[in-house]
N, CA and C of each residue as an Amber inpcrd file, in Angstrom:
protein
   297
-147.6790000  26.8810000  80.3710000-147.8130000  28.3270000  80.4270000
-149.0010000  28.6780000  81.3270000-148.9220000  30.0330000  82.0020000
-149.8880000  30.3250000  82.7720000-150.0710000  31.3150000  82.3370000
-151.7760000  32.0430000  81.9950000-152.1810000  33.2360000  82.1280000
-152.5330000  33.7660000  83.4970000-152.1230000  35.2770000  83.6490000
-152.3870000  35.7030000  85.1850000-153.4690000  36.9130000  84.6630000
-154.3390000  36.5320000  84.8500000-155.7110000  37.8200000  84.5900000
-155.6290000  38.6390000  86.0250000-155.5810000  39.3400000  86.0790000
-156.0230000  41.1160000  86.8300000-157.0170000  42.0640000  86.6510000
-158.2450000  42.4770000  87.7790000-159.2080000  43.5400000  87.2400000
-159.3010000  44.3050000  88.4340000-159.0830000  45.2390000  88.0870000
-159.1860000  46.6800000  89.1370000-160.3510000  47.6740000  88.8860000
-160.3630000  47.7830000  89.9590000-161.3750000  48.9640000  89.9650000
-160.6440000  50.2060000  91.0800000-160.7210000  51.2550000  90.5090000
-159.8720000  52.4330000  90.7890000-160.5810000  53.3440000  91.6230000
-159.9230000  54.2290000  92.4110000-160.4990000  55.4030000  93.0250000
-160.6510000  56.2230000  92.1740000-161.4410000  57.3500000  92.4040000
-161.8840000  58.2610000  91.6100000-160.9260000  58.9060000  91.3840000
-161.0190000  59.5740000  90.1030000-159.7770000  60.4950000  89.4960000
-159.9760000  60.9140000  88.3870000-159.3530000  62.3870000  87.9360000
-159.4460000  62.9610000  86.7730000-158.5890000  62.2410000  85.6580000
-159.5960000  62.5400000  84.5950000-159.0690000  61.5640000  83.1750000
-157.6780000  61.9840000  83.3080000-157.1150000  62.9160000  83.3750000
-155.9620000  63.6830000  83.2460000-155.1680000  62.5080000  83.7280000
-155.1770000  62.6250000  85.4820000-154.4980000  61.1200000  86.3320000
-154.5980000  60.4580000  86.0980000-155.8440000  59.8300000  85.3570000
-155.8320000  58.2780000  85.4520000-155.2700000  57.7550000  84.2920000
-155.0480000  58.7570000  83.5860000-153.9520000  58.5660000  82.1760000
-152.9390000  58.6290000  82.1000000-152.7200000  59.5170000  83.3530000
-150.9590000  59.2170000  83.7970000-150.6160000  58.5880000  84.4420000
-151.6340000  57.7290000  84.9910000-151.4340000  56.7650000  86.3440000
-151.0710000  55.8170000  85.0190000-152.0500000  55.2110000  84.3650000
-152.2050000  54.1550000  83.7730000-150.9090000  53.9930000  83.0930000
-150.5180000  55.1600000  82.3460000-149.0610000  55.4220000  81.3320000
-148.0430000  54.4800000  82.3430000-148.1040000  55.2030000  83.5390000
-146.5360000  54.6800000  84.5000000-146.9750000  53.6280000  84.9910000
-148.1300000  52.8190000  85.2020000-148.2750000  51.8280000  85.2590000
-148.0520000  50.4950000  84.7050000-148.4480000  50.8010000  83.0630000
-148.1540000  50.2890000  82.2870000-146.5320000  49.9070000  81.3100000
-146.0140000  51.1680000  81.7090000-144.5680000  51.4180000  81.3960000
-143.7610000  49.9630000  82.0970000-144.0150000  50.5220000  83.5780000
-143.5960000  49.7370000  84.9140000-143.4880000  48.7460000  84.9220000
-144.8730000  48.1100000  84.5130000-145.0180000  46.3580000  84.3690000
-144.3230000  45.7390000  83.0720000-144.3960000  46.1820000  82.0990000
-143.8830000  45.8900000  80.6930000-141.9300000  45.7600000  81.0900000
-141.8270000  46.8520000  81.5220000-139.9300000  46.2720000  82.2160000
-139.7010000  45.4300000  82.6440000-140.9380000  44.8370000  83.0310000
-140.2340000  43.5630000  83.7360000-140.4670000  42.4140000  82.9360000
-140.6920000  42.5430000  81.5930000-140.3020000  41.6650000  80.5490000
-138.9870000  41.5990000  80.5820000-138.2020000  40.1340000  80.6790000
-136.8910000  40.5310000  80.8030000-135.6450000  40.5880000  81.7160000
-136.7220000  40.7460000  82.5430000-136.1110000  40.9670000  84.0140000
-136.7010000  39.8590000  85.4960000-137.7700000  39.7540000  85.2150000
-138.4640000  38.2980000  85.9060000-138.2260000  37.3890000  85.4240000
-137.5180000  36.3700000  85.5310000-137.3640000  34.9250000  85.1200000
-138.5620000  34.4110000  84.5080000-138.8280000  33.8890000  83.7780000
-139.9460000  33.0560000  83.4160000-141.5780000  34.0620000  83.0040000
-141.5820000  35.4210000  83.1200000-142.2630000  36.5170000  82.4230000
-142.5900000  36.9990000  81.2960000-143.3610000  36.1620000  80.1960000
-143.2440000  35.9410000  78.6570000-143.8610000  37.2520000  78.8100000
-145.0080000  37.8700000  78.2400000-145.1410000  38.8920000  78.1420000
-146.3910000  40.1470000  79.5310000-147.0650000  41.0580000  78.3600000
-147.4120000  41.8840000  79.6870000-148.5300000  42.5920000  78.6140000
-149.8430000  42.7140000  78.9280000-150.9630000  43.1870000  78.3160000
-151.5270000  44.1180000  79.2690000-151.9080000  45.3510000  79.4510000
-152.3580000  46.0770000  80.4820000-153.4180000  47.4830000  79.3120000
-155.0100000  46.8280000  79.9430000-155.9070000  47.7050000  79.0350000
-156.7050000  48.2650000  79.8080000-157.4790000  49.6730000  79.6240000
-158.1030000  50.0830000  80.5910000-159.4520000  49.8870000  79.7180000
-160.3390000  49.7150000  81.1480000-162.0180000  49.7040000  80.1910000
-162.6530000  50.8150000  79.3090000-163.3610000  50.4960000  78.1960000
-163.5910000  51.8380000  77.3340000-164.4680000  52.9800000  78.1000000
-164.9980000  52.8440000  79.2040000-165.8520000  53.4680000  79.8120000
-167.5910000  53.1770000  79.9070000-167.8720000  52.7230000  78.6220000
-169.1090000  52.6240000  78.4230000-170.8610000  51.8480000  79.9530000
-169.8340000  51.0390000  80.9390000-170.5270000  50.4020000  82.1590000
-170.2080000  50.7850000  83.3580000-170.6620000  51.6890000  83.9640000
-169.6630000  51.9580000  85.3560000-169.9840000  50.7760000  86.2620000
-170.3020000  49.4250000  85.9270000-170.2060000  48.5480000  87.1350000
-169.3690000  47.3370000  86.1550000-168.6300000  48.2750000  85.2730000
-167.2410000  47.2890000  84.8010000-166.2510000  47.3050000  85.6790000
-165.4700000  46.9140000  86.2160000-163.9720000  47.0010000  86.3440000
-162.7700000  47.8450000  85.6720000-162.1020000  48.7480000  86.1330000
-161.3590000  50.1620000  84.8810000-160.3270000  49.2950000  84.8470000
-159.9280000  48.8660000  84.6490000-158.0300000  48.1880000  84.0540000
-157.8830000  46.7140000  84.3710000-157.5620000  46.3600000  82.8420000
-157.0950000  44.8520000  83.2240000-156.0600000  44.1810000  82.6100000
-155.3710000  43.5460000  83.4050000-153.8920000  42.9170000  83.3650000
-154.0430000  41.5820000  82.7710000-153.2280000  41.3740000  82.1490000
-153.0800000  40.0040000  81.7460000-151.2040000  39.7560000  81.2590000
-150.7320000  38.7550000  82.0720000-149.4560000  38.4940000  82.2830000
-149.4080000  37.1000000  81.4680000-148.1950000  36.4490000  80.9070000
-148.2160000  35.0760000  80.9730000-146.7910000  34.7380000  81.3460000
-146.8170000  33.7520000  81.3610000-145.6220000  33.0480000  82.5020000
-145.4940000  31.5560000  81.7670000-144.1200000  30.9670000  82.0920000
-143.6360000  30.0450000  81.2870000-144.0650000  28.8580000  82.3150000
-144.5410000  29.2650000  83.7880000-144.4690000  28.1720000  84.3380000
-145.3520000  28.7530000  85.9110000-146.0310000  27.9050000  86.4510000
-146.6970000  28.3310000  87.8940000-145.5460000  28.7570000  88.6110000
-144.3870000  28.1690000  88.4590000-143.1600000  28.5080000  89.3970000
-142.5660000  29.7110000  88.6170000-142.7910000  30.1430000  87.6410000
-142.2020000  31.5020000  87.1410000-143.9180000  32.4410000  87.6740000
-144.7120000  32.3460000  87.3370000-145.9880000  33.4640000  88.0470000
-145.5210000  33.3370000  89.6360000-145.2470000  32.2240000  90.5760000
-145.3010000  32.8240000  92.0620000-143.7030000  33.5350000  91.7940000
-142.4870000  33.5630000  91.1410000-141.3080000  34.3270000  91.0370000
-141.7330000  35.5470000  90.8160000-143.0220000  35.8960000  89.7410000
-143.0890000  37.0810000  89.2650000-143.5880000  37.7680000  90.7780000
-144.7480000  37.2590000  91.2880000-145.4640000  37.8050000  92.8820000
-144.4800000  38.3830000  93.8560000-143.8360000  37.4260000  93.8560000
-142.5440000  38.1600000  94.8250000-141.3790000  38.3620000  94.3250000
-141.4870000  38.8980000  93.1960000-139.8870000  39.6380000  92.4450000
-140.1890000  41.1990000  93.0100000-139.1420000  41.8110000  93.6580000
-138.7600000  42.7440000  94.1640000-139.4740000  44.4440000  93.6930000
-139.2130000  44.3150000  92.2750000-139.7770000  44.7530000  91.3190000
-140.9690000  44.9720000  90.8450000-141.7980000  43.7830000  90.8950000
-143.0940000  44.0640000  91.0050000-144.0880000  44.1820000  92.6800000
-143.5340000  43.8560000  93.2460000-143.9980000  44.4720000  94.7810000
-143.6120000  46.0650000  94.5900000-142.5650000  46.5810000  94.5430000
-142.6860000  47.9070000  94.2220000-143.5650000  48.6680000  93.6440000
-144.0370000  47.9840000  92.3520000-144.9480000  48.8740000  91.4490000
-146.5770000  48.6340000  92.1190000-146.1910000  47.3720000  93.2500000
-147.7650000  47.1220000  93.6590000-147.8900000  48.0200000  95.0410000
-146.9930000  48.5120000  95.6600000-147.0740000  48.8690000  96.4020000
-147.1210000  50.4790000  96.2050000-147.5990000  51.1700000  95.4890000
-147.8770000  52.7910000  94.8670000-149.1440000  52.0850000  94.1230000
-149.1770000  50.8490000  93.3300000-150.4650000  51.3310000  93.0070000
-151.4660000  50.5070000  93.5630000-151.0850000  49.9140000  94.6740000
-152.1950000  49.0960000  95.8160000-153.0420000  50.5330000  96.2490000
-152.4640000  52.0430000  96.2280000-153.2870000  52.7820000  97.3300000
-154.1820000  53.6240000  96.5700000-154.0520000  52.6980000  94.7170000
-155.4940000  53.5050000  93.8380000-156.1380000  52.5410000  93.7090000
-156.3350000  51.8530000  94.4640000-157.7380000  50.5850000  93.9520000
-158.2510000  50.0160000  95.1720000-159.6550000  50.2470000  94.9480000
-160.5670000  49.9660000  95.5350000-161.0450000  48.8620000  95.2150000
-161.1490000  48.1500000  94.4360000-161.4620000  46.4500000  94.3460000
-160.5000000  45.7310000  93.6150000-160.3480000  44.4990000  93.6980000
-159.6370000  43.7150000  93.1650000-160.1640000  42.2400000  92.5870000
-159.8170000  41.7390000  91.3610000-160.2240000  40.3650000  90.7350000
-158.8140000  39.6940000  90.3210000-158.6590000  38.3230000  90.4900000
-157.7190000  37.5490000  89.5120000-158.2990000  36.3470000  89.1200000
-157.9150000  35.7180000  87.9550000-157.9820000  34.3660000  87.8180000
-156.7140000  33.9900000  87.2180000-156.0760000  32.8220000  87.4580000
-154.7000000  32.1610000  86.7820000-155.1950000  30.9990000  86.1510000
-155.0870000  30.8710000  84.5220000-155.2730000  29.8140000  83.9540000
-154.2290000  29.1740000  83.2920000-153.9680000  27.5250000  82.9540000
-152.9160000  26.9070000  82.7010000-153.6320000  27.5010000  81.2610000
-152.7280000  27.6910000  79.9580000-152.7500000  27.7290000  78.5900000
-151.6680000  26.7750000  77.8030000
């Protein structure tokens, strides 16, 4: 099994957006439980606020196999959802660990 960790850091935006960003974000990725081969589940949390030199949202995916995480990278599906929300983030982190 592989964990796929994700940390974003977002453009500025009203709580309002970034709660609706996050909603359809989160919606988005969770469908593809199911639908990606080898895509066990889908964890997506935003930071409580308390550090502004935290990171605002973080992903955590797991995968049945390194060859099911690079399926998930280029499943059709999730390039879509990365490609609307590649143009709210201003930094990016990953780490992939075997579990």
């Amino acid at each position: 099994m592989i964990q796929h960790n994700v940390v974003w850091k977002l453009v500025e935006q009203s709580t309002s957006e970034r709660s609706a960003v996050l909603t359809r974000f989160a919606a988005e990725l969770g469908a593809l439980v199911g639908v990606v081969p080898g895509l066990v589940s889908v964890s997506l949390t935003p930071d409580v606020g308390e550090n502004p030199n935290n990171f605002d949202v973080s992903l955590i995916t797991i995968h049945e196999s390194r060859a099911a995480l690079a399926t998930y990278q280029s499943h059709p599906d999730h390039v879509a959802i990365g490609t609307w929300w590649g143009s709210l983030v201003t930094h990016r982190g990953a780490v992939d660990s075997e579990i």
